[in-house]
Biopython code that builds the backbone (N, CA, C, O; Angstrom):
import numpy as np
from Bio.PDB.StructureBuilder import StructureBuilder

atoms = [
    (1, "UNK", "N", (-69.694, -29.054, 0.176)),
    (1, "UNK", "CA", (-69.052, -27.886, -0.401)),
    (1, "UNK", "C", (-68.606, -26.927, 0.699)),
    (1, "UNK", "O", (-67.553, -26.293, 0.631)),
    (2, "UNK", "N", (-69.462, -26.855, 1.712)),
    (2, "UNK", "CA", (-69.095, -25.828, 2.633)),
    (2, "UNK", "C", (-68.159, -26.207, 3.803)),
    (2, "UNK", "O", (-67.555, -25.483, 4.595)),
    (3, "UNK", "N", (-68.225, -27.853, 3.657)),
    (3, "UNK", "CA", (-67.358, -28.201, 5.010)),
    (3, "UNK", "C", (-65.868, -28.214, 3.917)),
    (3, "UNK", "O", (-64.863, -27.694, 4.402)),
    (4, "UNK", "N", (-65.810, -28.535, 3.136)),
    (4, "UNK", "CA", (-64.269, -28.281, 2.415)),
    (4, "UNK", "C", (-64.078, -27.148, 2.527)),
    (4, "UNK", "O", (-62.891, -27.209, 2.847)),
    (5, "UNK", "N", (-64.396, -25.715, 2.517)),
    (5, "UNK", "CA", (-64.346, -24.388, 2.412)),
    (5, "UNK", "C", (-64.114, -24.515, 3.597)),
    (5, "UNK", "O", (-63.048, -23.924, 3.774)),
    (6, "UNK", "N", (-64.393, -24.851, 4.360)),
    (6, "UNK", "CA", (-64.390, -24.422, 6.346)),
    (6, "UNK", "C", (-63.127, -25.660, 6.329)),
    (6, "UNK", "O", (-62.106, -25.375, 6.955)),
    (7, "UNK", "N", (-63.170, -26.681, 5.800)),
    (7, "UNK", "CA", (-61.836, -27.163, 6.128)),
    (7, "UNK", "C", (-60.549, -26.461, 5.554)),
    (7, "UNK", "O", (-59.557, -26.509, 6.281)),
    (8, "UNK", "N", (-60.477, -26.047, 4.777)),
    (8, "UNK", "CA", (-59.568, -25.404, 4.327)),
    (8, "UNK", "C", (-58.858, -24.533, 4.749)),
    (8, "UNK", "O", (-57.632, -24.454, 4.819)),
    (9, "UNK", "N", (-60.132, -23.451, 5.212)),
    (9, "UNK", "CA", (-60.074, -22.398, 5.975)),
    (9, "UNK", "C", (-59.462, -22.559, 7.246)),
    (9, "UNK", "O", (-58.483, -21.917, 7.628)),
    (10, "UNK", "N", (-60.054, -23.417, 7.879)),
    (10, "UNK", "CA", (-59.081, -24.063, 9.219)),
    (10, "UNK", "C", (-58.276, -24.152, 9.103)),
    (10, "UNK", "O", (-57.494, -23.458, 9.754)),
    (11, "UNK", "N", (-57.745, -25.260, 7.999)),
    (11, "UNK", "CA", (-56.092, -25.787, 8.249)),
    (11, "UNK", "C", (-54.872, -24.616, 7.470)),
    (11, "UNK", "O", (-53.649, -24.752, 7.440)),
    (12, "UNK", "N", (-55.916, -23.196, 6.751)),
    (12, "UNK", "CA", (-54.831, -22.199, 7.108)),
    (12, "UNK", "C", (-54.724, -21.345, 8.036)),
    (12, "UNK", "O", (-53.788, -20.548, 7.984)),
    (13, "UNK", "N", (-55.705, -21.298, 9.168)),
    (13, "UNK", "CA", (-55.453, -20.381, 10.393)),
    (13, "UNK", "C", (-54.745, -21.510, 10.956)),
    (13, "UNK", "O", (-53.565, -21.229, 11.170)),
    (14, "UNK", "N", (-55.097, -22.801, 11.296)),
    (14, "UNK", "CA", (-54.028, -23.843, 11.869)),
    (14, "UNK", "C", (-52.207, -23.509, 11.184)),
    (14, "UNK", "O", (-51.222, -23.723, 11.891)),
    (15, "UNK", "N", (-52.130, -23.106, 10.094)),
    (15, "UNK", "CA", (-50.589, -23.427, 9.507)),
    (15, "UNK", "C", (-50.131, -21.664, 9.572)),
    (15, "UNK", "O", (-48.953, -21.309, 9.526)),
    (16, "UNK", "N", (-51.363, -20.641, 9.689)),
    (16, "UNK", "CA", (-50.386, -19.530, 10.493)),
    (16, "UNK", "C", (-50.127, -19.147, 11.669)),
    (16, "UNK", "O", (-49.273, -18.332, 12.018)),
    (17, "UNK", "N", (-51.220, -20.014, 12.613)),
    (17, "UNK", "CA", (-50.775, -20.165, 13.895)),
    (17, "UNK", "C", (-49.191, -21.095, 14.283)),
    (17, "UNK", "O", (-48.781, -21.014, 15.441)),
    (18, "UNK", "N", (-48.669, -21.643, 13.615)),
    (18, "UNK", "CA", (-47.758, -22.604, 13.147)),
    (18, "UNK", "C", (-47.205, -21.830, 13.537)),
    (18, "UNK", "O", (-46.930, -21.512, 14.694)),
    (19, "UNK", "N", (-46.769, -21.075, 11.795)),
    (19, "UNK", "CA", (-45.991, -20.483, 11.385)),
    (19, "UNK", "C", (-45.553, -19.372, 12.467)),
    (19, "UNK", "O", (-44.376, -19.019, 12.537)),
    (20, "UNK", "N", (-46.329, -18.953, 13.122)),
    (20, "UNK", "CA", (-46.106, -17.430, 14.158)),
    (20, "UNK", "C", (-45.447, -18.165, 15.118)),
    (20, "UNK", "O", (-44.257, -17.869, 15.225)),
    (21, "UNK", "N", (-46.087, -19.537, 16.278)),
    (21, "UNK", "CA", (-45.663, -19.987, 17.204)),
    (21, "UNK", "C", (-44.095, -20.229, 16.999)),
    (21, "UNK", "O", (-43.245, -20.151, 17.885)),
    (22, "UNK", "N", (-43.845, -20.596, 15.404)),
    (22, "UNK", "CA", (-42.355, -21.203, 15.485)),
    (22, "UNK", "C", (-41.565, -20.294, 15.293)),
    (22, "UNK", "O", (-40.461, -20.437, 15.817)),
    (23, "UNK", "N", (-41.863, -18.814, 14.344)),
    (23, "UNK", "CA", (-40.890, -18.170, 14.390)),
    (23, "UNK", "C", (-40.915, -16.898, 15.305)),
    (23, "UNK", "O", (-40.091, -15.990, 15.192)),
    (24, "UNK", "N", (-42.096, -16.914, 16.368)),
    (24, "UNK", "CA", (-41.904, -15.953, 17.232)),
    (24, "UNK", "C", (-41.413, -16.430, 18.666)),
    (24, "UNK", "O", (-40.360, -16.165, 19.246)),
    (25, "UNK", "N", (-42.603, -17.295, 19.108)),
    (25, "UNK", "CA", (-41.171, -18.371, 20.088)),
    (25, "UNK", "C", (-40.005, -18.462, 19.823)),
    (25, "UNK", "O", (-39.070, -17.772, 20.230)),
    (26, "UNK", "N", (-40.012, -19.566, 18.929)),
    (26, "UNK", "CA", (-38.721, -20.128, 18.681)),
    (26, "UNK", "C", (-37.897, -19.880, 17.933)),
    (26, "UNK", "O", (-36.982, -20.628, 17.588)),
    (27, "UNK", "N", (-38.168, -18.459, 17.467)),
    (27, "UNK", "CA", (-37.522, -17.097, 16.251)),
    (27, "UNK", "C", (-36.207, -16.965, 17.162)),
    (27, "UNK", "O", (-35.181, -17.110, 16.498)),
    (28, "UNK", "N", (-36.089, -16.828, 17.935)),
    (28, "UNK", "CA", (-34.127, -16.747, 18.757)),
    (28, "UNK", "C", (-33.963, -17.571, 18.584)),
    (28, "UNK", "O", (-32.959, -17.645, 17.876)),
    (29, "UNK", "N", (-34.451, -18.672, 18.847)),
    (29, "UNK", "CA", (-33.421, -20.545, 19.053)),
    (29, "UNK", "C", (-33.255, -20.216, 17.586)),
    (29, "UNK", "O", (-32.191, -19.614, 17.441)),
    (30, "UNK", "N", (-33.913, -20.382, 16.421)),
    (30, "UNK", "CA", (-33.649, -20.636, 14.942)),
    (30, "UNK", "C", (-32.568, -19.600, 14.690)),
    (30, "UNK", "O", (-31.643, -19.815, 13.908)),
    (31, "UNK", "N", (-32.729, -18.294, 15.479)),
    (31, "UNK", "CA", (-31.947, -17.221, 14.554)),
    (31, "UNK", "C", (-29.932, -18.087, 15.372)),
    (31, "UNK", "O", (-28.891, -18.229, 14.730)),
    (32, "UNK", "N", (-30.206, -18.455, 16.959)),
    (32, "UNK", "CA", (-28.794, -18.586, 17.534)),
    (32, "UNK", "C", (-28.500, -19.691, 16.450)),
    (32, "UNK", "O", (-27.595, -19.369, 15.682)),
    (33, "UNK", "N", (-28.972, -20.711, 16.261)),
    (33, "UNK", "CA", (-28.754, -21.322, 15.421)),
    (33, "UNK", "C", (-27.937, -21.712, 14.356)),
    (33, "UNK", "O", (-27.004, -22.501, 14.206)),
    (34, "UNK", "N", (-28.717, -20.733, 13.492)),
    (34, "UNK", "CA", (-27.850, -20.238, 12.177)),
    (34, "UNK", "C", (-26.805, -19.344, 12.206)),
    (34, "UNK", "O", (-25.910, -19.438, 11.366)),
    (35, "UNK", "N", (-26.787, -18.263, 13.276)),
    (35, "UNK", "CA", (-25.511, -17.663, 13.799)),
    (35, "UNK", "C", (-24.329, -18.853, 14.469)),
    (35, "UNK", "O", (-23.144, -18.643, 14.210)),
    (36, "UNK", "N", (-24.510, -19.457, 14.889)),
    (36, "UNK", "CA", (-23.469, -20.715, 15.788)),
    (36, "UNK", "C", (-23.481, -21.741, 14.235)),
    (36, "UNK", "O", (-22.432, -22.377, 14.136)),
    (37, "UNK", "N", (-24.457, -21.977, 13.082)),
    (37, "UNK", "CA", (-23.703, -22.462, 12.115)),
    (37, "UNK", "C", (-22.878, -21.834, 10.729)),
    (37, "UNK", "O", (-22.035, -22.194, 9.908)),
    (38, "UNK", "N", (-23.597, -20.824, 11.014)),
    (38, "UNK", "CA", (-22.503, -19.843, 10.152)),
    (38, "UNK", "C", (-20.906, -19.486, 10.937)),
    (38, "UNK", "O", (-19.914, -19.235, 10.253)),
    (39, "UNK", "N", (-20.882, -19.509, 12.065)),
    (39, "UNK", "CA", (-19.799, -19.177, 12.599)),
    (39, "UNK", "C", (-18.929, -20.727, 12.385)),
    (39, "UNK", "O", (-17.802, -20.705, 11.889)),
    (40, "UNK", "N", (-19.383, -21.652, 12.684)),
    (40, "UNK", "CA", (-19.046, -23.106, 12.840)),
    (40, "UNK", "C", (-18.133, -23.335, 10.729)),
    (40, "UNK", "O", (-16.942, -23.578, 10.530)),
    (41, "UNK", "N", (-18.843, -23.208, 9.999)),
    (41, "UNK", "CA", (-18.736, -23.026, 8.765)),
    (41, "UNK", "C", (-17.209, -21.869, 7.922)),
    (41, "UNK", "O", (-16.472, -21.933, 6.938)),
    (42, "UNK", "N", (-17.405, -21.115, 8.868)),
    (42, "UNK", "CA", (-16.620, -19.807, 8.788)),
    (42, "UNK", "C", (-15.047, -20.451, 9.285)),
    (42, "UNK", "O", (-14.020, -20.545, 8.612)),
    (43, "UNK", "N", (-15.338, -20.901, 10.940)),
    (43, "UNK", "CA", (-14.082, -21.396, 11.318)),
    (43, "UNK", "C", (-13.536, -22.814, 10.224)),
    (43, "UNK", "O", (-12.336, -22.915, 9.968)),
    (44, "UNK", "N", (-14.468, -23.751, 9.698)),
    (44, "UNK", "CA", (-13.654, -24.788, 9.413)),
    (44, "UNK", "C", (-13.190, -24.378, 8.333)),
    (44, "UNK", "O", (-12.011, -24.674, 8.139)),
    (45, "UNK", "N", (-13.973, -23.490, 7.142)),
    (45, "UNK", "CA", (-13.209, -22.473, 6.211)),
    (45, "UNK", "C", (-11.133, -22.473, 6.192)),
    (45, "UNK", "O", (-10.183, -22.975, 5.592)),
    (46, "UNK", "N", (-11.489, -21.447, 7.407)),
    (46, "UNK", "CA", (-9.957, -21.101, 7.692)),
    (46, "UNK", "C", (-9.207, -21.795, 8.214)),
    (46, "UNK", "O", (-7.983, -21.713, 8.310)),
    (47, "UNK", "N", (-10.381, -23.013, 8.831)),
    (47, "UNK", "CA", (-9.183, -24.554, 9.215)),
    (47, "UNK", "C", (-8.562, -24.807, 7.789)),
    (47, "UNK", "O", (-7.351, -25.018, 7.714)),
    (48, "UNK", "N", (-9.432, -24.792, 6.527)),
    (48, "UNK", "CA", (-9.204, -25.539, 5.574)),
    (48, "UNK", "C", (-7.914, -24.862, 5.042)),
    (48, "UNK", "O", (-6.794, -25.284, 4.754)),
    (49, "UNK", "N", (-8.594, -23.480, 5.024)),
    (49, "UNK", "CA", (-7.495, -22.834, 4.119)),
    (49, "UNK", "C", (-5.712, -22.829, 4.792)),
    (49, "UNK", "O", (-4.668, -22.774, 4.141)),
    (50, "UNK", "N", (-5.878, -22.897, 6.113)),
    (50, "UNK", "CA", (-4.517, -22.808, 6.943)),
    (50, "UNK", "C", (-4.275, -24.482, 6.498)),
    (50, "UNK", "O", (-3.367, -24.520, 5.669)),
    (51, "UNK", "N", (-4.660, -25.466, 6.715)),
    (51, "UNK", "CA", (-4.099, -27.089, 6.157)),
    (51, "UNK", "C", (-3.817, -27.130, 4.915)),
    (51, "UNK", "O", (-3.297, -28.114, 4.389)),
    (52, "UNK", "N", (-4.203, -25.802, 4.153)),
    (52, "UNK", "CA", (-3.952, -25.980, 2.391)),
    (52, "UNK", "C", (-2.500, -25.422, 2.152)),
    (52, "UNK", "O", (-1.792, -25.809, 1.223)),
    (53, "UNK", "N", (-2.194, -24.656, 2.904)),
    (53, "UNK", "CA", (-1.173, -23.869, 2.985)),
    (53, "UNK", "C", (0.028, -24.627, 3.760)),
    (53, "UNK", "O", (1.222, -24.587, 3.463)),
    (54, "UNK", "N", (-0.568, -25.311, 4.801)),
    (54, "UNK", "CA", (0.502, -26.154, 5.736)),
    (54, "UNK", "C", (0.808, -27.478, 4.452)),
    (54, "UNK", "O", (1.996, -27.740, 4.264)),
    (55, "UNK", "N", (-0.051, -28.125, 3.766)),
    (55, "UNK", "CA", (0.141, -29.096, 2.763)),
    (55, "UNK", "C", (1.279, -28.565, 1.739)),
    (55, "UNK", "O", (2.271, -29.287, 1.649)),
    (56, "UNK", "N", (1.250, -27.384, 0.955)),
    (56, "UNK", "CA", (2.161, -26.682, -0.017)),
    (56, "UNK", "C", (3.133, -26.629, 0.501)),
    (56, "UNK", "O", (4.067, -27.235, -0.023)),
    (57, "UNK", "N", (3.420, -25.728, 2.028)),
    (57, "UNK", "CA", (5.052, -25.645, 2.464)),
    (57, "UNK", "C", (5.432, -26.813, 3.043)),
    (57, "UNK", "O", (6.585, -27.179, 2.819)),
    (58, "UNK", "N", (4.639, -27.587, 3.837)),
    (58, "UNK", "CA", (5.893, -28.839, 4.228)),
    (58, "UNK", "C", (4.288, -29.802, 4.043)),
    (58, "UNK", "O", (3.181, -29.604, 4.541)),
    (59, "UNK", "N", (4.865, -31.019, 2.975)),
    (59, "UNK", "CA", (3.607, -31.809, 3.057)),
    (59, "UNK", "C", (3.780, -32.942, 4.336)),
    (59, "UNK", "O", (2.835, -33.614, 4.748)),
    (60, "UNK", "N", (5.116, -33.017, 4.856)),
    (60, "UNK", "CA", (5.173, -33.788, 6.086)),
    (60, "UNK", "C", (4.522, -33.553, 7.266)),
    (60, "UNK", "O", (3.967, -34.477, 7.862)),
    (61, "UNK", "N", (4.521, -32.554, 7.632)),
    (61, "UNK", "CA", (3.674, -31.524, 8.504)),
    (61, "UNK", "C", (2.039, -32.043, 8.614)),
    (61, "UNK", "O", (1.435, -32.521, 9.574)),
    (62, "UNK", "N", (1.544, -31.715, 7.092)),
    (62, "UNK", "CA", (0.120, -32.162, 6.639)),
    (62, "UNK", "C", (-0.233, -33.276, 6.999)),
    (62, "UNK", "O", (-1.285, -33.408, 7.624)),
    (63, "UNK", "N", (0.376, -34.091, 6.763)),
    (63, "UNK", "CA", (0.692, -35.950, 6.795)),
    (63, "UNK", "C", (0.709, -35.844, 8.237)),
    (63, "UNK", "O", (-0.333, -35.821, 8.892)),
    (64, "UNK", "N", (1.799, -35.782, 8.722)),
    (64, "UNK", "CA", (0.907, -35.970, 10.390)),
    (64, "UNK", "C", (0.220, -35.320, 11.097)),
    (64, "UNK", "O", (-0.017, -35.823, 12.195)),
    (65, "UNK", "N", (-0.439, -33.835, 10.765)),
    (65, "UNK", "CA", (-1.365, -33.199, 11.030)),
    (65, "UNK", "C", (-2.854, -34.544, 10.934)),
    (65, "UNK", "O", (-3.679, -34.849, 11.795)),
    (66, "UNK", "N", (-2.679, -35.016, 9.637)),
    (66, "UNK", "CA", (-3.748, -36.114, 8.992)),
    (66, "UNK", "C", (-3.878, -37.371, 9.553)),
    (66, "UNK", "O", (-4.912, -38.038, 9.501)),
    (67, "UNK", "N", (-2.742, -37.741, 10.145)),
    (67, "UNK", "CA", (-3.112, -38.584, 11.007)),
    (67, "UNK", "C", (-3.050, -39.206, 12.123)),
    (67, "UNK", "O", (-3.045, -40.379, 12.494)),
    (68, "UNK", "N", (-2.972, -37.502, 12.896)),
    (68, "UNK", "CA", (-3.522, -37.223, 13.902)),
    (68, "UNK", "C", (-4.463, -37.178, 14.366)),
    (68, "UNK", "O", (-4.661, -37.698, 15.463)),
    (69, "UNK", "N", (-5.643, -36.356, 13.502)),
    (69, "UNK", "CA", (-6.745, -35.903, 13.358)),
    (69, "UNK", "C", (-7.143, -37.298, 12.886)),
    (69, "UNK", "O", (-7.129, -37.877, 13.972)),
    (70, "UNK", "N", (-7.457, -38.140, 12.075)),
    (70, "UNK", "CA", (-7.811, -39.296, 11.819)),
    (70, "UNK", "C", (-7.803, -40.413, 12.507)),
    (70, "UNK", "O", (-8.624, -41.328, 12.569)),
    (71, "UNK", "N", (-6.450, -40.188, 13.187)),
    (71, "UNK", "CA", (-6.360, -41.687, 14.399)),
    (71, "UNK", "C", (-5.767, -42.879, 13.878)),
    (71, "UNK", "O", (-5.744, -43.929, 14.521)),
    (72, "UNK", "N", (-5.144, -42.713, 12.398)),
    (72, "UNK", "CA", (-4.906, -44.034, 12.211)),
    (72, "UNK", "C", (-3.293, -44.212, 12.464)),
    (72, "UNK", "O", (-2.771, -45.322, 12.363)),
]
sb = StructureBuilder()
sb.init_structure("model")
sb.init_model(0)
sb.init_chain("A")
sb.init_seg("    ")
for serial, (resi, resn, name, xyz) in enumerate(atoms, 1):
    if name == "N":
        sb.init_residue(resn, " ", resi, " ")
    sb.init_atom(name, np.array(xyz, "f"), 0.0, 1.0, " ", f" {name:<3s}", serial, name[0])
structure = sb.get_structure()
């Protein structure tokens, strides 16, 4: 009974020692991270929306924009 209570107890000072090491260390790497994939996300956005727009006014344009970018 008491070593389950003491195990327990352990493996939550073990999982907030975790928890601190990863987001206080490694709290910048995670935060650049998500800043460089939100930005990454943001740009292909306005890739999309500028190829949606290049597709409507000339779809020839699009077409070899497409397979360019594709390679075929």
């Amino acid at each position: 009974m008491f070593r389950t209570v003491f195990a327990v107890g352990a493996m939550a000072i073990v999982g907030i020692l975790a928890m601190k090491l990863m987001f206080g260390i490694f709290g910048a790497l995670v935060g650049l991270f998500v800043v460089l994939l939100f930005w990454a996300l943001k740009i292909a956005f306005i890739g999309l929306i500028i190829y949606l727009i290049i597709r409507v006014i000339s779809p020839d344009t699009a077409r070899k924009i497409k397979e360019n970018v594709s390679g075929a």
